[in-house]
DSSP file (Angstrom, degrees, kcal/mol; ACC not computed):
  #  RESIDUE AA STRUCTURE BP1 BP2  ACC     N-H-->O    O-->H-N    N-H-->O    O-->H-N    TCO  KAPPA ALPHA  PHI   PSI    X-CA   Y-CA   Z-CA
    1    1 A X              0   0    0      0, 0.0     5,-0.0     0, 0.0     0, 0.0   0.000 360.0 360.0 360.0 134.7   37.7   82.8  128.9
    2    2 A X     >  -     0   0    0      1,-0.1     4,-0.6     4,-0.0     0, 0.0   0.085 360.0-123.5 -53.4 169.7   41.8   83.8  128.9
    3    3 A X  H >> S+     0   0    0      2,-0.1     4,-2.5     3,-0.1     3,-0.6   0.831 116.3  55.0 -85.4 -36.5   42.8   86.2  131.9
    4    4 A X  H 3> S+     0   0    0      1,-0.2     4,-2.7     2,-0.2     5,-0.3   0.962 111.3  44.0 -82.0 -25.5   44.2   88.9  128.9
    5    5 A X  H 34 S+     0   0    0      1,-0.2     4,-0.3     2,-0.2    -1,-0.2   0.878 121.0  42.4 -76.1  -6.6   40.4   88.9  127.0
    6    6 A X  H << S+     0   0    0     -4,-0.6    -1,-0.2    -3,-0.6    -2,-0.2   0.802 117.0  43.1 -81.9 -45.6   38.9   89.2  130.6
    7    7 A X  H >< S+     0   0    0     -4,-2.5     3,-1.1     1,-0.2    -2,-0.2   0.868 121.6  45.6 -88.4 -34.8   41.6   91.9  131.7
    8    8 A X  T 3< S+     0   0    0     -4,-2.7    -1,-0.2    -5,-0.3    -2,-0.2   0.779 105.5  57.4 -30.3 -41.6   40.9   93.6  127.9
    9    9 A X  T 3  S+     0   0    0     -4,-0.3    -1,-0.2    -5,-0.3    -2,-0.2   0.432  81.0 122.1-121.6 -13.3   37.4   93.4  128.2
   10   10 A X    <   -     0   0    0     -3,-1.1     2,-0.1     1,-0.1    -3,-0.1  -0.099  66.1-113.4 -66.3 143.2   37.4   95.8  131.9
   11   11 A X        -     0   0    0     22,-0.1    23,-0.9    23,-0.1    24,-0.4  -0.301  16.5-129.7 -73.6 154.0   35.4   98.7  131.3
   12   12 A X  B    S+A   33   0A   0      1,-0.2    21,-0.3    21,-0.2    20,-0.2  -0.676  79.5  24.8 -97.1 167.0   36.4  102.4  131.2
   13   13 A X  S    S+     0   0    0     19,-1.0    53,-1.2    18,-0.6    19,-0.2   0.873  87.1 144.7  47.9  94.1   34.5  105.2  133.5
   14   14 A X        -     0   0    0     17,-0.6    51,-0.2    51,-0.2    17,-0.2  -0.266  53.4-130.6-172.9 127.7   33.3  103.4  135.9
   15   15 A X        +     0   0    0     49,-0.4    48,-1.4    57,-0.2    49,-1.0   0.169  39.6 167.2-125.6 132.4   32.3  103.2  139.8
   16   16 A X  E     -B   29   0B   0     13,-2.6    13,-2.1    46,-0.2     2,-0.3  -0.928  21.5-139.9-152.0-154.2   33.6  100.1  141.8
   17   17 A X  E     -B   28   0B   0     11,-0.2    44,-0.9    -2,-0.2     2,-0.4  -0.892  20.0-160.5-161.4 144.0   34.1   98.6  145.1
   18   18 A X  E     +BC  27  60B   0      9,-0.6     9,-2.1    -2,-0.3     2,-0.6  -0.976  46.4 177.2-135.0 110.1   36.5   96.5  147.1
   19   19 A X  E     -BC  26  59B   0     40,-2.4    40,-1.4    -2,-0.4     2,-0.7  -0.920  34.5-166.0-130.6 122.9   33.7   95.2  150.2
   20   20 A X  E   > -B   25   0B   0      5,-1.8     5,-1.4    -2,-0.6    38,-0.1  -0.929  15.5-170.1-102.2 106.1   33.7   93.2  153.0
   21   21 A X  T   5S+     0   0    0     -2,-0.7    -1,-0.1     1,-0.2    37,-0.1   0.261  77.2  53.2-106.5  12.9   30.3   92.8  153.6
   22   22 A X  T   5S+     0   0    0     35,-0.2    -1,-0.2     3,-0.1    -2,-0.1   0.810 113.0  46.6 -94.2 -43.3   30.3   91.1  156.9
   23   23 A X  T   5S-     0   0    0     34,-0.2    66,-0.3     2,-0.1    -2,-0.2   0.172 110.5-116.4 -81.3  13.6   32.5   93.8  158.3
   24   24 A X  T   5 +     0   0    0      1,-0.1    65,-1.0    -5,-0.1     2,-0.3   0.727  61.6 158.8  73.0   5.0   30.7   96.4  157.0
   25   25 A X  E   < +Bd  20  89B   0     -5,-1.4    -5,-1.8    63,-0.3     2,-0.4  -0.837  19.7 179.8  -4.7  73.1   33.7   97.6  154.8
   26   26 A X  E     +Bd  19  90B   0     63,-3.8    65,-2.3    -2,-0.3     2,-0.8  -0.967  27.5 175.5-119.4 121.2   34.3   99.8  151.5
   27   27 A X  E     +B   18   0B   0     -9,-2.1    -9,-0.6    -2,-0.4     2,-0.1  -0.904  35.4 173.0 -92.2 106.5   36.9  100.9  149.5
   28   28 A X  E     +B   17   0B   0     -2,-0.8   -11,-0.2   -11,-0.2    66,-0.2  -0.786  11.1 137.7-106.2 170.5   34.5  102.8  146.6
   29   29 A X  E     -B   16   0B   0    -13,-2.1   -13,-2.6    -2,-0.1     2,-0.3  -0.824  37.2-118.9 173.6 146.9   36.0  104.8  143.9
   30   30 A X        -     0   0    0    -15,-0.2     2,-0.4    -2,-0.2   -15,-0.1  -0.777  19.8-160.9-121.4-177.6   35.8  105.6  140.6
   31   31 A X        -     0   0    0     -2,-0.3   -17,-0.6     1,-0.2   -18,-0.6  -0.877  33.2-155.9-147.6 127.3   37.9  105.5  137.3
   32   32 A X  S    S+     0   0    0     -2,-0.4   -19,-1.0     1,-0.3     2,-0.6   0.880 114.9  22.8 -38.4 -52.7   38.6  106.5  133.8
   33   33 A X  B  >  -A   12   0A   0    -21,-0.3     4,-5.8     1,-0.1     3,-0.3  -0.800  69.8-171.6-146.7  98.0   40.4  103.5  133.3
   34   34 A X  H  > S+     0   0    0    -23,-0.9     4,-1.1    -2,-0.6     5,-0.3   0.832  90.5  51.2 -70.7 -33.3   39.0  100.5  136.1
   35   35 A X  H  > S+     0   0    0    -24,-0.4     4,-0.7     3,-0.2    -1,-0.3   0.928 114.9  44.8 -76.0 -40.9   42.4   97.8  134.7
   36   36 A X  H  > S+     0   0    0     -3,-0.3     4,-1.2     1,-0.2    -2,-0.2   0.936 115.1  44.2 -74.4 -47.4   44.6  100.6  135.3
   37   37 A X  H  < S+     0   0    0     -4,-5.8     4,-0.4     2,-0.1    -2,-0.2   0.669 116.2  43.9 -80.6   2.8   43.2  101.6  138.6
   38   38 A X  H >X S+     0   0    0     -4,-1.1     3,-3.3     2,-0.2     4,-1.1   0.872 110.7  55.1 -91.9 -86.6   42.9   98.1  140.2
   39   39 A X  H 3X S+     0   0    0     -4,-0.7     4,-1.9     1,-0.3    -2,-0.1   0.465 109.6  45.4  -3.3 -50.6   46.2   97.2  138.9
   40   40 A X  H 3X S+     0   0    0     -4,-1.2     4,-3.8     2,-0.2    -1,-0.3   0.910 117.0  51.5 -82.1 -62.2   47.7  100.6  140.9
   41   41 A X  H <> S+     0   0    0     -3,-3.3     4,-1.3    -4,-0.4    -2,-0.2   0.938 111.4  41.1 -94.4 -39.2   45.5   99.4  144.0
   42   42 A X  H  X S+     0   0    0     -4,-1.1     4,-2.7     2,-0.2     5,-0.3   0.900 113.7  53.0 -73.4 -22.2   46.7   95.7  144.3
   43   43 A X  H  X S+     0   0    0     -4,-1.9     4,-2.6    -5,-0.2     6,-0.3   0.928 111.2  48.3 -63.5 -32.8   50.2   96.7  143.7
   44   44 A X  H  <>S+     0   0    0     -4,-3.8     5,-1.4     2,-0.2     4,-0.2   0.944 113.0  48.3 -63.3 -42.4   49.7   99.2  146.6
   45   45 A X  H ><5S+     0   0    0     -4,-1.3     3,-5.6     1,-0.3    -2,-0.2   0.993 112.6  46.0 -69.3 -77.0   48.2   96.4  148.8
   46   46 A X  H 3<5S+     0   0    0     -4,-2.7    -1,-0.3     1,-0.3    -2,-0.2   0.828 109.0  55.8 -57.9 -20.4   50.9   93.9  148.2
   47   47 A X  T 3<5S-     0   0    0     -4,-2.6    -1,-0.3    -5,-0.3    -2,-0.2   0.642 118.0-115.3 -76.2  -5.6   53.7   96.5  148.7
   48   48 A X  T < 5S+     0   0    0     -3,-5.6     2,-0.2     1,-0.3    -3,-0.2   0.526  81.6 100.9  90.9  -2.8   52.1   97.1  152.1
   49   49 A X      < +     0   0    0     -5,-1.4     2,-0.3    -6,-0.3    -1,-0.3  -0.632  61.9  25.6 -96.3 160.8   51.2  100.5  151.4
   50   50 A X  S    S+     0   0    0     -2,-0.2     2,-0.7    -3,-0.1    -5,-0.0  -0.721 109.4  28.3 109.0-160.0   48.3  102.0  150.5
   51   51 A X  S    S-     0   0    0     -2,-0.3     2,-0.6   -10,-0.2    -6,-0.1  -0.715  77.0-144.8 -62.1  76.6   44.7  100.5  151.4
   52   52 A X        +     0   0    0     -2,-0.7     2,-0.4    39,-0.1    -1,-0.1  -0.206  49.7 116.6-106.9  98.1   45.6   98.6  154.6
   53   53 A X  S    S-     0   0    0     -2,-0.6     2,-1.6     2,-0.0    -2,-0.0  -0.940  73.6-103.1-143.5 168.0   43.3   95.5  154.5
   54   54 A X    >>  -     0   0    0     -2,-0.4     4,-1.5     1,-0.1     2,-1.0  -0.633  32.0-157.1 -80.9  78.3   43.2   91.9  154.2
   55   55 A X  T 34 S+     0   0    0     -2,-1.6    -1,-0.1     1,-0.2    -2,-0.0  -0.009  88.0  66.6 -81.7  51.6   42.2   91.4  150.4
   56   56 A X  T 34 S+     0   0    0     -2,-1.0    -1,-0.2     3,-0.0    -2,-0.0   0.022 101.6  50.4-105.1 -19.4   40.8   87.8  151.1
   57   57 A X  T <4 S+     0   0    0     -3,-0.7     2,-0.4     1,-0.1   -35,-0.2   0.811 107.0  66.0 -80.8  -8.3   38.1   89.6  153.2
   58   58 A X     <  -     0   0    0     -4,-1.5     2,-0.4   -38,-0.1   -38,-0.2  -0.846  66.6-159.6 -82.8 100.7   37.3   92.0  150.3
   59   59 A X  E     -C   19   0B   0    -40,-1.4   -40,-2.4    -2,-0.4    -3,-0.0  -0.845  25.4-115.8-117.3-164.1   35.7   91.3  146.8
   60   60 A X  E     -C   18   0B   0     -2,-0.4   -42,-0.2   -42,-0.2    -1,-0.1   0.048  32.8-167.0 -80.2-167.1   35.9   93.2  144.1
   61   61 A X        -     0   0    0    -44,-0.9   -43,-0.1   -43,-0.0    -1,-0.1   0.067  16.2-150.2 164.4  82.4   32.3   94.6  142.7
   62   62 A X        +     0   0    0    -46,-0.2   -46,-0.2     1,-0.2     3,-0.1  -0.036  27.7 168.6  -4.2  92.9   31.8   96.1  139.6
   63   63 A X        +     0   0    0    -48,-1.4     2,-0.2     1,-0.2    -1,-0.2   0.883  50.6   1.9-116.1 -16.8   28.8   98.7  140.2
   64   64 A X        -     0   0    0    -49,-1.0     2,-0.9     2,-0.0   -49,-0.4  -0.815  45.9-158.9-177.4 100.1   28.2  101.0  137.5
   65   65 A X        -     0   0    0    -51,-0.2     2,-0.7    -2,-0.2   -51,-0.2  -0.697  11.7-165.7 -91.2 128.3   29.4  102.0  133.9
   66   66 A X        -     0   0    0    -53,-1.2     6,-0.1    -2,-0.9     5,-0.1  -0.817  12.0-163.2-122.2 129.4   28.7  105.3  132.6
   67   67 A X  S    S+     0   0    0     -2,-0.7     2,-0.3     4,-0.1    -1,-0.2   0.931  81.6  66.3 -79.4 -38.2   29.2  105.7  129.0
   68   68 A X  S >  S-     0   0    0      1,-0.1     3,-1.0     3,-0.0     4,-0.0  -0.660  75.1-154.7 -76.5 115.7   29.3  109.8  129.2
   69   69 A X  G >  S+     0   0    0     -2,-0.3     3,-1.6     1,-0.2     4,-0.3   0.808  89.7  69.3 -60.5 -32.2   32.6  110.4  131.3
   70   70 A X  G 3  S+     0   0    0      1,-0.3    -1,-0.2     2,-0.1     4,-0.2   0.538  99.0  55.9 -70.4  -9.2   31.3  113.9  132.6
   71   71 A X  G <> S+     0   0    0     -3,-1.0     4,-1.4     1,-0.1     3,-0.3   0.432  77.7  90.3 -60.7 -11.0   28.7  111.6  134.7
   72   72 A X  T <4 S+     0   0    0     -3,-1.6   -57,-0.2     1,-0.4    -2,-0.1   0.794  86.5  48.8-110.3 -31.5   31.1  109.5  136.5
   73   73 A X  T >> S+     0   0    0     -4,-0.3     4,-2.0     2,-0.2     3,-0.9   0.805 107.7  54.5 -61.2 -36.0   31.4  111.8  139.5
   74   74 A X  T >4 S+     0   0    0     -3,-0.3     3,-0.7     1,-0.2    -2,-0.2   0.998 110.3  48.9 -71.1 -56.5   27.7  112.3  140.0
   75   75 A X  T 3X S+     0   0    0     -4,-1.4     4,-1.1     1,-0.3    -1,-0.2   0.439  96.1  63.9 -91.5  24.2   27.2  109.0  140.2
   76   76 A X  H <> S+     0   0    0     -3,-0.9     4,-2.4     1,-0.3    -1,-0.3   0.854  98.2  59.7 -84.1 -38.9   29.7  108.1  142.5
   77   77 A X  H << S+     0   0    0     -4,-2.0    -1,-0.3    -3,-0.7    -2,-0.2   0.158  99.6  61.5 -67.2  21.6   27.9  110.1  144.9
   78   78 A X  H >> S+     0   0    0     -4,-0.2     4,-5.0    -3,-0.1     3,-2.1   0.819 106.3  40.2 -27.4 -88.7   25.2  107.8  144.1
   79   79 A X  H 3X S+     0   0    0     -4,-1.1     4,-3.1     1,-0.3     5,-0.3   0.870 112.8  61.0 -45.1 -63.1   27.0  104.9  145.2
   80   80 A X  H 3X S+     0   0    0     -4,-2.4     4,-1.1     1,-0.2    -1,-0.3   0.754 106.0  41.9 -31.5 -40.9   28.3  106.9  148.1
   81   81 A X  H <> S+     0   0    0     -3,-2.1     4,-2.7    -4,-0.2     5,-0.3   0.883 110.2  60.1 -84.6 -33.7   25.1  107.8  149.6
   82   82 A X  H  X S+     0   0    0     -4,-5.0     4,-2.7     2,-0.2     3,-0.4   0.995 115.3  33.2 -49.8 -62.6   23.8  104.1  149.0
   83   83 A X  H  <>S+     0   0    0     -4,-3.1     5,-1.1     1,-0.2     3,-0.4   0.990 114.9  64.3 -75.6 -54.3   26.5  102.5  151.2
   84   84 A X  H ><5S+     0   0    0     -4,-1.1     3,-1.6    -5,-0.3    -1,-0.2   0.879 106.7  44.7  11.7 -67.6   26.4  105.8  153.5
   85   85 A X  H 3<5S+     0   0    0     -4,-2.7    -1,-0.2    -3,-0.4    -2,-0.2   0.860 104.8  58.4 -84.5 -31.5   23.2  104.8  154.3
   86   86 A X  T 3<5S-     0   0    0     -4,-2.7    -1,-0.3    -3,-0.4    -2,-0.2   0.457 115.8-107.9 -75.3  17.7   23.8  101.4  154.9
   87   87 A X  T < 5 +     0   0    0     -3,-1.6     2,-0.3    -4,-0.3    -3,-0.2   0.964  57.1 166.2  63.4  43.4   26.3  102.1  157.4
   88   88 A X      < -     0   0    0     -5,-1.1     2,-0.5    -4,-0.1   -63,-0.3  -0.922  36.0-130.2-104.6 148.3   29.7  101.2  155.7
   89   89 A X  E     -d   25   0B   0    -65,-1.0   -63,-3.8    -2,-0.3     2,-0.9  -0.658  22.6-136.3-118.0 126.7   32.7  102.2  156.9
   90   90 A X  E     -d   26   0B   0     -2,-0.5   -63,-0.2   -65,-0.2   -65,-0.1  -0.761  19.9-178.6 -92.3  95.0   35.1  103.9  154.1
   91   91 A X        +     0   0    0    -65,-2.3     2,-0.2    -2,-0.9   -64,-0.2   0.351  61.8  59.5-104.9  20.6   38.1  102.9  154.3
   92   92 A X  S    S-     0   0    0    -66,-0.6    -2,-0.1     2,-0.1   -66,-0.0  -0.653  76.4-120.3-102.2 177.2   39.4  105.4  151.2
   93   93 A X        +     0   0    0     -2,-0.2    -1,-0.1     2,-0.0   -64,-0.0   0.788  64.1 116.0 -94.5 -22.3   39.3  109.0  150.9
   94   94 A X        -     0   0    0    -66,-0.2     2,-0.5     1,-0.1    -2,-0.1   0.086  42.5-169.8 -24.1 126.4   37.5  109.9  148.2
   95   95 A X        -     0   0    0      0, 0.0   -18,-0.1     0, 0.0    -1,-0.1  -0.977  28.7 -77.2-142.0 162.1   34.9  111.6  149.0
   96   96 A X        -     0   0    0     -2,-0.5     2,-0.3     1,-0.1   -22,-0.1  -0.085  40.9-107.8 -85.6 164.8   32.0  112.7  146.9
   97   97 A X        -     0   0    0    -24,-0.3     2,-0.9     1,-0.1    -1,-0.1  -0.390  34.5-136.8 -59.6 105.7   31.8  115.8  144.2
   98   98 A X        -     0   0    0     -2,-0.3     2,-0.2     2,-0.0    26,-0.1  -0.690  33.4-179.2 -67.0  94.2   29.4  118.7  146.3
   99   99 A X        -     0   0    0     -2,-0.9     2,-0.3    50,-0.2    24,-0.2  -0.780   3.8-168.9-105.4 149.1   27.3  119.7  143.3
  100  100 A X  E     -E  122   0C   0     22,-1.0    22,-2.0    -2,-0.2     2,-0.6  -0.827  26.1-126.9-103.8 167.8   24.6  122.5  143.8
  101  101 A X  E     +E  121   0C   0     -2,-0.3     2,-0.3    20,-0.2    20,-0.2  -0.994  38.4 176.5-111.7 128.6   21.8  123.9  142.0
  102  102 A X  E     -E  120   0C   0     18,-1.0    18,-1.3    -2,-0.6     2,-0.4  -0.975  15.4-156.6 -98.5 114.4   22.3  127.7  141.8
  103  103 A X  E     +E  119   0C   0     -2,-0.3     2,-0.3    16,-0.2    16,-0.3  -0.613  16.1 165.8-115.8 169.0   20.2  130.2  140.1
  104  104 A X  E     -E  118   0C   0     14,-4.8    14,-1.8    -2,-0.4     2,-0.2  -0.878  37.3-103.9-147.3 176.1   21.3  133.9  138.8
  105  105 A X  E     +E  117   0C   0     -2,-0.3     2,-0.4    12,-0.2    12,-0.2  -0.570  39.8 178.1 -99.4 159.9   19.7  136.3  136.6
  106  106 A X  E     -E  116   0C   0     10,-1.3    10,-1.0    -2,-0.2     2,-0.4  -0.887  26.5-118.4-133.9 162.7   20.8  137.0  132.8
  107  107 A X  E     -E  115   0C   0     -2,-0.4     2,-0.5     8,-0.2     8,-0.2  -0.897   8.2-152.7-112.4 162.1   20.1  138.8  130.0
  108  108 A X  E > > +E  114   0C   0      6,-2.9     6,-1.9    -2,-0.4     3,-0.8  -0.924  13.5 179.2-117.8  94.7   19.2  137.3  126.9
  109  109 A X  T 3 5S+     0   0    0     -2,-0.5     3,-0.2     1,-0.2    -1,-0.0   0.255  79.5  71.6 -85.8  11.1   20.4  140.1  124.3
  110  110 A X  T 3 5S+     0   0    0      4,-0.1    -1,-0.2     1,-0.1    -3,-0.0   0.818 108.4  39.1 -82.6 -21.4   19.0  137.4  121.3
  111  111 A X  T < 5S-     0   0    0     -3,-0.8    -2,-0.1     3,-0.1    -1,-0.1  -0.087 140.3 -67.5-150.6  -4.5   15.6  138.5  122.7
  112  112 A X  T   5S-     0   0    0     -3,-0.2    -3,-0.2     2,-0.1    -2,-0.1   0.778  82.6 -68.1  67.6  43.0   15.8  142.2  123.4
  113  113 A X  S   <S+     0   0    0     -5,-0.6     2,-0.4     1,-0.2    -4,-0.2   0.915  87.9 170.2  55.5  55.5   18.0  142.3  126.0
  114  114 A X  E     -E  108   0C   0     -6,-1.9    -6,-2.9     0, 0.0    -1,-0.2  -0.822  38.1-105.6-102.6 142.1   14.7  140.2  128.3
  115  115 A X  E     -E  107   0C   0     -2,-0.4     2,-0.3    -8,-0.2    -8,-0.2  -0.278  36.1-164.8 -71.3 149.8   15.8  138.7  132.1
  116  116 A X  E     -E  106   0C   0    -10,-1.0   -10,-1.3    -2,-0.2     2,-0.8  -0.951  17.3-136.1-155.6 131.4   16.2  135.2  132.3
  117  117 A X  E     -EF 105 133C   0     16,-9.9    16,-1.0    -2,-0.3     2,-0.5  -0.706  29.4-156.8 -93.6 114.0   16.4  132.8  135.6
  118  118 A X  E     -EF 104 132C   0    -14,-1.8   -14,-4.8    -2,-0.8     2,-0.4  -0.746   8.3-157.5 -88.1 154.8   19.4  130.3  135.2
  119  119 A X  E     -EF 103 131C   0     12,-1.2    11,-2.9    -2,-0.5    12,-1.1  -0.988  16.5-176.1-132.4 105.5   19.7  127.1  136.9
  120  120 A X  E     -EF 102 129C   0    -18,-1.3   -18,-1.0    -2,-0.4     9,-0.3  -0.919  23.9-152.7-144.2 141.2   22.7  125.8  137.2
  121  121 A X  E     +EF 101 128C   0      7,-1.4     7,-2.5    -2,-0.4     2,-0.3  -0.271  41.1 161.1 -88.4 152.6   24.3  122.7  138.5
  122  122 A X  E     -EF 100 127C   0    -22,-2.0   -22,-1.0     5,-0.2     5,-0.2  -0.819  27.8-175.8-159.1 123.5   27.4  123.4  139.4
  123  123 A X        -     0   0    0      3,-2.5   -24,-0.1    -2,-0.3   -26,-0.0   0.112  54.1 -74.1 -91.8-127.5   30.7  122.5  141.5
  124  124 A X  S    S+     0   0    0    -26,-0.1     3,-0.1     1,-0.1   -25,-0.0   0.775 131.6  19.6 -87.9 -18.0   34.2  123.8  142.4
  125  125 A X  S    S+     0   0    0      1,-0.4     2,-0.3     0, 0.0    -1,-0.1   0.744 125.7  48.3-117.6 -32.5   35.6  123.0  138.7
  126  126 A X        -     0   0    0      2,-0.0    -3,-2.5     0, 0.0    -1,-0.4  -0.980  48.6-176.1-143.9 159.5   32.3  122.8  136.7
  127  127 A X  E     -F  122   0C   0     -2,-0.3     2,-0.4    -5,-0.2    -5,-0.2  -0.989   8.1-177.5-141.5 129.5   28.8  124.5  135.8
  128  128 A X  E     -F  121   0C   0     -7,-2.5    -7,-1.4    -2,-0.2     2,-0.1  -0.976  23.1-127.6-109.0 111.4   26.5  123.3  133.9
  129  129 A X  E     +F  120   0C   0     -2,-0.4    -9,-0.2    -9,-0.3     3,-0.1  -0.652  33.5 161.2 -73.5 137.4   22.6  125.1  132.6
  130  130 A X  E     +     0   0C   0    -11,-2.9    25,-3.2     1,-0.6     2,-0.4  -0.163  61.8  24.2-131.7  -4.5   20.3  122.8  133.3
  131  131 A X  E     -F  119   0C   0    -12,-1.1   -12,-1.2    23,-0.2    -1,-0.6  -0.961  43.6-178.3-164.9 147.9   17.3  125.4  133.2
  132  132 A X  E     +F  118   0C   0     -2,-0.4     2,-0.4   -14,-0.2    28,-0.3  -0.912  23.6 161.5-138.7 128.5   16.4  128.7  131.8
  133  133 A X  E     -F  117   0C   0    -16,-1.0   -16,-9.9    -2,-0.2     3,-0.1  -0.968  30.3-156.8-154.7 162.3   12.9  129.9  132.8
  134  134 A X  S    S+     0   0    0     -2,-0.4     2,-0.2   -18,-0.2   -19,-0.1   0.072  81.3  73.4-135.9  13.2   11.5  133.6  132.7
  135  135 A X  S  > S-     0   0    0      1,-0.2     4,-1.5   -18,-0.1    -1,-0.1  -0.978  75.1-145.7-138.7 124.6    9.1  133.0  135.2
  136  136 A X  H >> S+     0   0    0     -2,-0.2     4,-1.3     2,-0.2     3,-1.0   0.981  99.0  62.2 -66.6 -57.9   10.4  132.6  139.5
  137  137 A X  H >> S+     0   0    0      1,-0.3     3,-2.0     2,-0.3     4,-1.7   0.792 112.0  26.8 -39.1 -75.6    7.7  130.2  140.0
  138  138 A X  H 3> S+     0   0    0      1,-0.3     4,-1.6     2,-0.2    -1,-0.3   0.683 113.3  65.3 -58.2 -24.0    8.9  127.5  137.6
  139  139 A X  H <X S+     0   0    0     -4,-1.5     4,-0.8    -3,-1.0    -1,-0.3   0.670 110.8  32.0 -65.8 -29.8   12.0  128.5  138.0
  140  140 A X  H <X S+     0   0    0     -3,-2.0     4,-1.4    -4,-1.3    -2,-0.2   0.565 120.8  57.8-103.5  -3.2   11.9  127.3  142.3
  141  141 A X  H  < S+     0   0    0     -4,-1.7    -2,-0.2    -5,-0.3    -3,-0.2   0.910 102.8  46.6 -57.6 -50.0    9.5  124.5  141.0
  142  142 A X  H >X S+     0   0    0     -4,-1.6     4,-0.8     3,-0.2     3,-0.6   0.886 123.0  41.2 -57.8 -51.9   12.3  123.1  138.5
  143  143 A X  H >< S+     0   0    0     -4,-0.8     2,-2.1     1,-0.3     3,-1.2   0.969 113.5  43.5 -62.8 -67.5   14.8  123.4  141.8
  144  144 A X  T 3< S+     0   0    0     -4,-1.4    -1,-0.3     1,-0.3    -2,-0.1  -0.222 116.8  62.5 -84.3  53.1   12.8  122.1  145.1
  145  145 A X  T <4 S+     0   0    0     -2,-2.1    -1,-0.3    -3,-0.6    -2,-0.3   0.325  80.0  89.5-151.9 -60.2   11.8  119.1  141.9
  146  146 A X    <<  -     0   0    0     -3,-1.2     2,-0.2    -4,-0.8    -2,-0.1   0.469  63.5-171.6 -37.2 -49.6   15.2  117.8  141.4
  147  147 A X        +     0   0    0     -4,-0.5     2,-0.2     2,-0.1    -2,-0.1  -0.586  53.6   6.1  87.1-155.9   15.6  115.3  143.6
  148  148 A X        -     0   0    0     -2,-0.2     2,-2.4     1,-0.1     3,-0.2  -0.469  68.7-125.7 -21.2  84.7   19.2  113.6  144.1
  149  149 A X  S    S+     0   0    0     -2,-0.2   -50,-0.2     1,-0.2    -1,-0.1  -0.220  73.9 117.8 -43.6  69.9   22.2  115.3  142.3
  150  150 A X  S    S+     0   0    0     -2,-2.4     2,-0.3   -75,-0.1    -1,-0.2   0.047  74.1  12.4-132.7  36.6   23.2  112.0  140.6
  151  151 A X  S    S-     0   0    0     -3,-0.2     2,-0.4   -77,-0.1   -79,-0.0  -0.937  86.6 -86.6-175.5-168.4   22.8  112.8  137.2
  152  152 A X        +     0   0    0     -2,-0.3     2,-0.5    -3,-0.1   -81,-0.0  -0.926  46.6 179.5-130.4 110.2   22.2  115.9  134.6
  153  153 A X        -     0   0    0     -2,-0.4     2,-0.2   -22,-0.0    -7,-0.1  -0.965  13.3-145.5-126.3 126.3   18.4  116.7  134.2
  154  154 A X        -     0   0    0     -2,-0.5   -23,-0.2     1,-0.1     2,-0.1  -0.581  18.8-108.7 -96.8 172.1   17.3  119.2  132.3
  155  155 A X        -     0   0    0    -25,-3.2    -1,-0.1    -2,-0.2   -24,-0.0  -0.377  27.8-154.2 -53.7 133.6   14.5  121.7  132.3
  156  156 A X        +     0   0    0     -2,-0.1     2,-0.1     4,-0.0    -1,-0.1  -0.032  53.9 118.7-120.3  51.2   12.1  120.5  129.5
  157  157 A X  S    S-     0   0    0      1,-0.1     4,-0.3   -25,-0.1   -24,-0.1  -0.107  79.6-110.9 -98.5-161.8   10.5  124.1  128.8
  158  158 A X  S  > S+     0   0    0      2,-0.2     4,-1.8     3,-0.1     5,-0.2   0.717 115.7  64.3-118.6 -38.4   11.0  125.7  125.1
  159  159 A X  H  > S+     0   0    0    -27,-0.3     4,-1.9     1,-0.3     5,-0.1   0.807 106.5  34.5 -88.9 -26.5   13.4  128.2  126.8
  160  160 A X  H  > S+     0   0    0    -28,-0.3     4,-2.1     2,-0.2    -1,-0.3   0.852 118.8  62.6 -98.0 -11.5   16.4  125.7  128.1
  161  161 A X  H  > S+     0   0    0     -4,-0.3     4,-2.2     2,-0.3     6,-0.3   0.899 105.9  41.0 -35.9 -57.8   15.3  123.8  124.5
  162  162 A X  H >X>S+     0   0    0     -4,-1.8     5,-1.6     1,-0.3     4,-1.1   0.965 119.5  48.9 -89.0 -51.9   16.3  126.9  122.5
  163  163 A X  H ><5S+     0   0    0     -4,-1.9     3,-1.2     1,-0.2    -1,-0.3   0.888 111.3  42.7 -64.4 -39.5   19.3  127.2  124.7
  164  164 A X  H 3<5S+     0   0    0     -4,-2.1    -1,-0.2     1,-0.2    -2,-0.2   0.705 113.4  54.9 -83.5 -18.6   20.5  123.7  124.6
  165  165 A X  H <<5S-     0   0    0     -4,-2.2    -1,-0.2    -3,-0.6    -3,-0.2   0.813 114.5-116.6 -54.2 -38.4   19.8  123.7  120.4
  166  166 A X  T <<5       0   0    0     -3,-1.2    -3,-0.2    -4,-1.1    -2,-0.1   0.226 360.0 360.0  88.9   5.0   22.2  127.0  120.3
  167  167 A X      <       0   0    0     -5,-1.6    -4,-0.2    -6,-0.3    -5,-0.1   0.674 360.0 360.0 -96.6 360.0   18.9  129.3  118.9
């Protein structure tokens, strides 16, 4: 295979890695567009600026494509907490997206003006409902259930249904 159908062929939205895995090493990071942002990071390297490493102890490593762009952040904090936890040393800045689950009260005026608990994931630039529940119980069941903010799950009750249909 040519170097341009190889360098064509690089994926958009998607998490990678520059690792030295005997020294314990990472540059992670992700990108809209993974040829444009490697490009950017070896010109910084050879100009001496930049990511100050030895790129013959580093390779490159591909980790994750996410076809939905609005994912790409959650599941860099994926990746983050996996090498996190293996004790790698980060040698970018990046650091991961703080997403919470929040919940507030509403009205639902389709409904006769009836209380509604939302649940919604949310950080400093976006919020997303992920739950609507009309009951507290299932509503802190749906929450302390979540697991791992590294992806968009929704509530699979009739009421975040009707919301996510538009009825």
């Amino acid at each position: 295979m040519n170097l341009v159908t190889i360098l064509s062929s690089m994926p958009k939205n998607s998490i990678y890695a520059l690792i030295n895995e005997q020294g314990k090493e990472i540059y992670l990071t992700y990108a809209y567009d993974v040829l444009l942002n490697i490009t950017r990071l070896i010109s910084e390297i050879r100009a001496g600026f930049g990511l100050p490493i030895d790129p013959t102890q580093f390779n490159y490593k591909l980790l994750e494509t996410v076809s939905d762009r609005s994912l790409l952040k959650l599941r860099f904090n994926y990746w983050y907490d996996n090498y996190n936890a293996l004790g790698y040393k980060f040698l970018n800045k990046r650091k991961p997206v703080n997403y919470k689950l929040l919940s507030s009260i509403g009205i639902d005026f389709r409904n006769g003006a009836k209380k509604l608990l939302y649940v919604k994931l949310k950080n400093r630039s976006n919020e997303v409902i992920v739950g609507v529940f009309d009951n507290i119980e299932h509503c802190n069941d749906f929450i302390e259930n979540y697991g791992g903010i590294y992806s968009i799950k929704y509530a699979d009750n009739k009421l975040t249904e009707e919301l996510l249909n538009g009825n």
